[in-house]
N, C-alpha and C positions, 0 to 999 in steps of 0.2 A: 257302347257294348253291342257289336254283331256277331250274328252267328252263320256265317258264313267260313267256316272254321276249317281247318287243317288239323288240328290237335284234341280238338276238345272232342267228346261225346255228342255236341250238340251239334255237331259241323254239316255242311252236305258234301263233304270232297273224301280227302284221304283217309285210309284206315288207320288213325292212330289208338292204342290202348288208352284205358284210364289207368292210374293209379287207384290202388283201393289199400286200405289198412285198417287194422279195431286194435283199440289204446287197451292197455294194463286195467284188468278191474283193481281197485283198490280196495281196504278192508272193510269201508263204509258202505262202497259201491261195488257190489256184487256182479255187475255187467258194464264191462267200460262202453265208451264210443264204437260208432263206426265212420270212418273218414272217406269220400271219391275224390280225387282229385285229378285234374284234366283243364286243360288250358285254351285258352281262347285264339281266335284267328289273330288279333290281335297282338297275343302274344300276355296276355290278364293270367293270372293263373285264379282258379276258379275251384274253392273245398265245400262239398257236401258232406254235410256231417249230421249224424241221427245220435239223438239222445235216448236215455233211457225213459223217456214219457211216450216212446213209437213214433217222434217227431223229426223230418228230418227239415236239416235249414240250411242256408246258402252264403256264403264268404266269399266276395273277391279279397283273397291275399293279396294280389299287387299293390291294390289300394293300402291296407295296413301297412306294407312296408316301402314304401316311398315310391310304387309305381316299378317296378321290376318289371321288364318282358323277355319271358321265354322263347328261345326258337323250335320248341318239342315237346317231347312228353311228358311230364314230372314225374317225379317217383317219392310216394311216400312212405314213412315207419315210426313205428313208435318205440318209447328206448325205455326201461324197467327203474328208469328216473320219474319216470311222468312224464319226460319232457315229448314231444313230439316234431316230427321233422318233415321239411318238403325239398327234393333237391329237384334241380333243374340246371339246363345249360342257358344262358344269353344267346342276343343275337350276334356275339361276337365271340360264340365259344367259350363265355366263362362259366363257371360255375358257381353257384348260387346256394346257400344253404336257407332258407325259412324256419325257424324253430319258435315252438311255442313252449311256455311255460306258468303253471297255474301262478295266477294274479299278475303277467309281467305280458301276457299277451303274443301277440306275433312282432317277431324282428329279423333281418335280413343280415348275412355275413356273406362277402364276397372272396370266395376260396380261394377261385387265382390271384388277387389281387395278394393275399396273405401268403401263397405259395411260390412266388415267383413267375405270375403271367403265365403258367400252365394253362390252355387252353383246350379242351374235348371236340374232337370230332365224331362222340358218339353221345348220345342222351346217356348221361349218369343212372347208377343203380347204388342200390347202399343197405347194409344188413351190419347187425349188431350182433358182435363176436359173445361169447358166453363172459370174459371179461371186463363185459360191459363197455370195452372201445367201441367206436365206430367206424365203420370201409364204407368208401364211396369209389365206384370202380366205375372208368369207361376206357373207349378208345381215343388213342390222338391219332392226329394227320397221319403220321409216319406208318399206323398200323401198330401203334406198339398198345400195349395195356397201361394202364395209370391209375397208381391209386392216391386216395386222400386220405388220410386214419387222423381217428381223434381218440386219446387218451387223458383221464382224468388227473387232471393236476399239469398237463405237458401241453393238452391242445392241438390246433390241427398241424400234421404235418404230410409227407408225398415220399412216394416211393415206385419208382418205375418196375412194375413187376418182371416185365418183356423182360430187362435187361438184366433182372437176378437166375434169370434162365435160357441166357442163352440166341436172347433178341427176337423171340417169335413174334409174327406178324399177324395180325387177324381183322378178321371185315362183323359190320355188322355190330351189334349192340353185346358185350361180353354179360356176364350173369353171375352174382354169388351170395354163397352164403354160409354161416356157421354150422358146426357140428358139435352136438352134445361131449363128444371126447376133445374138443379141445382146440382141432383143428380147424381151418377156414380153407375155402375149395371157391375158385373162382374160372367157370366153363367159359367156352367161347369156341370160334370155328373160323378157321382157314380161309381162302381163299379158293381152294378145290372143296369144301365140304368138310374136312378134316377136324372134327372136336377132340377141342383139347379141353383138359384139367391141370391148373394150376394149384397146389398145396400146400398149405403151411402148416407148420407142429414147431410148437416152442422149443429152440435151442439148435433146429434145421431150418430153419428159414424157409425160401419161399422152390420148390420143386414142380417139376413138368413131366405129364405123362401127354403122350397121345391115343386118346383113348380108341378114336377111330382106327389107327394099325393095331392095337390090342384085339378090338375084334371085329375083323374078317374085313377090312375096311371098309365098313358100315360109315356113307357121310350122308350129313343134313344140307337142305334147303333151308331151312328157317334158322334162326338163333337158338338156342338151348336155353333154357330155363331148368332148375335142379329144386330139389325140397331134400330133406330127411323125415324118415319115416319115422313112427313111435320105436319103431325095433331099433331104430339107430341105423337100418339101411339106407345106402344114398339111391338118388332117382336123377336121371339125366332125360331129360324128353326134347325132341324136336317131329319136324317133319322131312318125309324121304321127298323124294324126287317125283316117287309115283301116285305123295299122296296122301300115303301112310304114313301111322303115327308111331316113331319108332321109340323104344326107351333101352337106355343103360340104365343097370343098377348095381349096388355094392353090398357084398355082405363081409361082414368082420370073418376072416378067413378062408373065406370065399373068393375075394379080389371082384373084377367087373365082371359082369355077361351082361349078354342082349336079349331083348323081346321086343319080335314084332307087333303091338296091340291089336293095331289093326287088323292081322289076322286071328288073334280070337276073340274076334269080336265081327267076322264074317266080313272082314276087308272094307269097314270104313276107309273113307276116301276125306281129306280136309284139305282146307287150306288154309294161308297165313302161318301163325305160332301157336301152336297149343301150350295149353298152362296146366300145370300142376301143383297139388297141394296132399298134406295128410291130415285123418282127423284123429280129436282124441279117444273115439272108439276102437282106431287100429283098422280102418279102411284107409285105399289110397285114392284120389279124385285125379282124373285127368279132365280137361275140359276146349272145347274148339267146334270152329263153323264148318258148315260144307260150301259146298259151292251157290246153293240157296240162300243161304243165312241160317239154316236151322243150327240150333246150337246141340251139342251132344257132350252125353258124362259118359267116363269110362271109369268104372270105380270097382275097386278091389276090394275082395276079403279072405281072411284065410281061411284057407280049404277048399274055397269057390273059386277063386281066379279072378278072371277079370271078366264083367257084364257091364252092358251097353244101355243106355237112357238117352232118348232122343225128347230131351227136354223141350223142344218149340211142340212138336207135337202133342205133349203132356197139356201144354200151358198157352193153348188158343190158337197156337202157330206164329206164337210172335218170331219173330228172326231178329239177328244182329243181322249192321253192318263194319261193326269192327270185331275183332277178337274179344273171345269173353276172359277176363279173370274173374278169379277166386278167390273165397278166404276163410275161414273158419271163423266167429266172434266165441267172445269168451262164454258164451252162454252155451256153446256147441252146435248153434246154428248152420248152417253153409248159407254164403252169399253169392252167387255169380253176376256181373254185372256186365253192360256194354250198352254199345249206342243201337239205340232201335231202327230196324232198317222200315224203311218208310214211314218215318213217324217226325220227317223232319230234325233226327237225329237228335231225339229225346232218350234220356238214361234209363234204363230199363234194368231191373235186378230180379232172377229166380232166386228164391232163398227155401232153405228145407228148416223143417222142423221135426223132432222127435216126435213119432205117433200124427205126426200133420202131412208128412210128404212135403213135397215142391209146391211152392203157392210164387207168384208173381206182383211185383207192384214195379207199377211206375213211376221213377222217381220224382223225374219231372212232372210230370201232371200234381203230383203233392208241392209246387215250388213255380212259383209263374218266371217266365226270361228274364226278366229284368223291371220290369214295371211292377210298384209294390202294393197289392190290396190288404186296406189297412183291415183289421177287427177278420171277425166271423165271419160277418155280414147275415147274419142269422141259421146259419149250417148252409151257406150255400157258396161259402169261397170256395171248395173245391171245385163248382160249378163252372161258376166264374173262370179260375184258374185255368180249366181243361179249353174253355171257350177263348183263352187270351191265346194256347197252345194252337189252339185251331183256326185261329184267326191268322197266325204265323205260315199253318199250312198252305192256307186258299190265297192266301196272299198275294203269289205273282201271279199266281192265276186266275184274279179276281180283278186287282188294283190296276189299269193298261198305263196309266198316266205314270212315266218312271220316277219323276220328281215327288209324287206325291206317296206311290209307292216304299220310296227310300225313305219318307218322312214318316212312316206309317209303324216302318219296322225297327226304326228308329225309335219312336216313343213305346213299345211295345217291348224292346229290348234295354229301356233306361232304366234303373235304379233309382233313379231321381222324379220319374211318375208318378203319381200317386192318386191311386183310384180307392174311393173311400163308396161305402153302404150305409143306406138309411132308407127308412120311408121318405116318400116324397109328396110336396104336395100337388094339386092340380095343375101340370105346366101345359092344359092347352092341346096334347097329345099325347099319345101311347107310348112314346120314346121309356126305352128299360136304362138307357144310358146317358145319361143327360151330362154334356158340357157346359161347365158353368161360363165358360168361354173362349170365342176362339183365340186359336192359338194358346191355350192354357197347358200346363204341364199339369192340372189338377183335376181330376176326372167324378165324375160322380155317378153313383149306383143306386139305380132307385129300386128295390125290392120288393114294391109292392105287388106286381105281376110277376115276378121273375120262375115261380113255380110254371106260372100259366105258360109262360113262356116255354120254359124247358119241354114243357108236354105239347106242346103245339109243332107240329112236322112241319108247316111253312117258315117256323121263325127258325133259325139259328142262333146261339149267343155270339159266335162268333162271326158272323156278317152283322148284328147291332153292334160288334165289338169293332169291327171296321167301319161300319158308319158314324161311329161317332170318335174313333179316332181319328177319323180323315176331316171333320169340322176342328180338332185340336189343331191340324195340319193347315185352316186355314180354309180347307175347302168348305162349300155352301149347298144347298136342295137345291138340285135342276142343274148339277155343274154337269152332271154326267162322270165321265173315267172311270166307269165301271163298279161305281160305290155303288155298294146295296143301298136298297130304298130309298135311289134316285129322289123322288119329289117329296121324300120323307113324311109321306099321308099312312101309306102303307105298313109302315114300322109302329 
């Protein structure tokens, strides 16, 4: 398990999104789940998921369903069956379905395989119709749209939409989703800029507007992403050319118009994809980075318009460095999430509450990489935890020796680790982390100093967290390579 990632939140390279989703509360359960999901360099697919106890815990899906690897971003949802779902593309373009279901766990269906060797050359997207089928929409090679639909009782089946209209071509990742009246609206954009809307209504099939000659030819730089509002209007969002955050919208008799946000809102400047969502108090949430990382809300109400929240500087100044999504849980929460920009691209989530405002937590630092400490360890695992995080940081900049290095971040990043807490008796020295031996995959935590420790400004947990993973690794006191507390008297 490394993190040296393309996909996931935890990566240090390209800006990919996560997937974020919150499950159906049921009658028992007044507050369902919340689900991250985001993929490893590797290609692991990797779900964060918070319970209703405030606890959030970690799943490699790959592992559950026989080892599947993504070449991209996954995308999750959940379906008013219970069941829940994760789609993604392979590395050869296929598509992948993951679905869970209570008492039956996670299992894997391979789409193309069932569809006729259909293949995507875009990362899958997928929203559940009001009649409870399921769309799963991307690009292929050709540029054309492709969709995958499932129906109860009939199952999955594929339907080339491009070519119920006409053959249109399009670049980039397309976007959809359901409408309270009935209809299903799948965006996307050209080649010059040009966003289009695809539509479907029972007994007309699938129709094409281009919404960009509608008005004033208005075209995006980024891919489009669409929500429906409580009023039942539609929301089209992208970014211009200059920057700006533009939006179509629809009203029932109305037809489309444009607004520029960004201009009332004193000519924000972003970049990337902004995301949009609505709540069920009847505000609208726009959300996206600047060129810093700061994250910014653009959020609406009636009678006020549209105002502006520059959430990093609310919330310490933390920054992304991927695009933030969003989402509402069933509690009425907002969640905003992305990968934290210098923080080793750790998950980071603004969330608002009623009467509480925006508050921050870090997800990861609640969830260590891959190495599992077992128990409490007496309220001090979250300690621990942030020091395992930190250990990952100083790491190439610490470790010089590359062999030992890679072996370092390697047990640091295993599943299979496992570092246990207790008091300890007299071993002879101060050591807070004692190896029961080298080369061991089994670590040990002696808590009897570990307070002293934290409060002590020479010590770090995270350099005792490299000294004594690099003894697992085989290394010895007085090897040198840049291990903390070299002659191990000092530790």
């Amino acid at each position: 398990m490394r993190f040296g990632s393309h996909y996931t939140p935890f990566g240090y390279s390209h800006l990919q999104p996560v997937s974020v989703f919150s499950t159906y509360a049921s009658d028992e359960e007044l507050i369902g789940t919340q689900h991250i999901i985001c993929v490893q360099a590797n290609g692991d697919i990797y779900e964060y998921w918070w319970e209703r106890n405030g606890v959030w815990n970690f799943s490699n899906l790959s592992e559950k369903v026989g080892g599947i690897k993504l070449l991209g971003p996954a995308f999750g949802y959940s379906h008013p069956d219970r069941t829940q779902h994760v789609i993604g593309r392979g590395q050869d373009g296929s598509i992948y379905e993951l679905w869970w279901r209570i008492g039956g766990g996670w299992r894997k269906n391979n789409l193309s395989e069932r569809l006729g060797g259909i293949k995507f050359a875009s990362d899958p997207i997928g929203y559940v119709h009001t009649d409870e089928s399921q769309h799963i929409i991307g690009r292929l090679n050709n540029g054309k749209i492709q969709e995958f639909y499932w129906k109860r009782n009939q199952g999955w089946r594929k339907n080339n939409l491009s070519d119920d209209i006409g053959g249109l071509q399009i670049i980039g990742r397309p976007h959809g989703y359901s409408h309270p009246d009935g209809t299903q609206h799948v965006i996307a954009r050209d080649r010059q800029g040009n966003i289009h809307e695809l539509w479907w209504k029972r007994n007309l099939g699938w129709k094409h507007n281009n919404l960009s000659n509608r008005l004033g030819g208005v075209r995006f730089v980024s891919d489009p992403i669409g929500y429906v509002h409580t009023d039942e209007s539609q929301h089209i969002i992208g970014r211009l050319s200059n920057g700006k955050i533009q939006e179509f919208y629809w009203k029932r008799n109305q037809g489309w118009r444009k607004n520029n946000l960004s201009d009332d809102v004193n000519g924000l400047q972003i970049i990337g994809r902004p995301y949009g969502y609505s709540h069920p108090d009847g505000t609208q949430h726009v959300i996206a980075r600047d060129q810093e990382g700061d994250v910014h809300e653009l959020w609406w109400k009636r009678n006020r318009g549209w105002k502006h929240n520059n959430l990093s500087n609310r919330l310490e100044g933390e920054k992304f460095t991927t695009d933030p999504v969003g989402y509402v849980h069933t509690d009425q929460s907002q969640h905003i999430v992305g990968k934290l920009k210098n923080g080793n691209g750790r998950v980071q989530e603004f969330y608002w509450r009623r009467n509480i405002g925006w508050s921050s937590n870090n997800i990861s630092d609640s969830i260590t990489p891959g190495v599992r400490v077992l128990g409490d360890c007496k309220g001090y695992k979250g300690a621990i935890t942030k020091g395992i995080w930190r250990a990952l940081d100083i790491l190439d900049d610490t470790i010089t020796d590359l062999k030992l290095r890679n072996c370092i971040r390697d047990r640091l990043t295993d599943p299979n680790v496992l570092v246990k807490c207790s008091d300890c008796p007299d071993l002879g020295h101060n050591s807070e982390l004692v190896i029961l031996s080298i080369n061991s995959k089994h670590i040990h935590i002696c808590i009897n100093r570990i307070n002293e420790i934290l409060l002590d400004a020479r010590f770090g947990i995270a350099e005792v967290v490299l000294h004594e993973f690099a003894h697992s690794c085989g290394w010895e006191h007085n090897g040198g390579q840049g291990v903390p507390f070299n002659d191990g008297e000092s530790i």
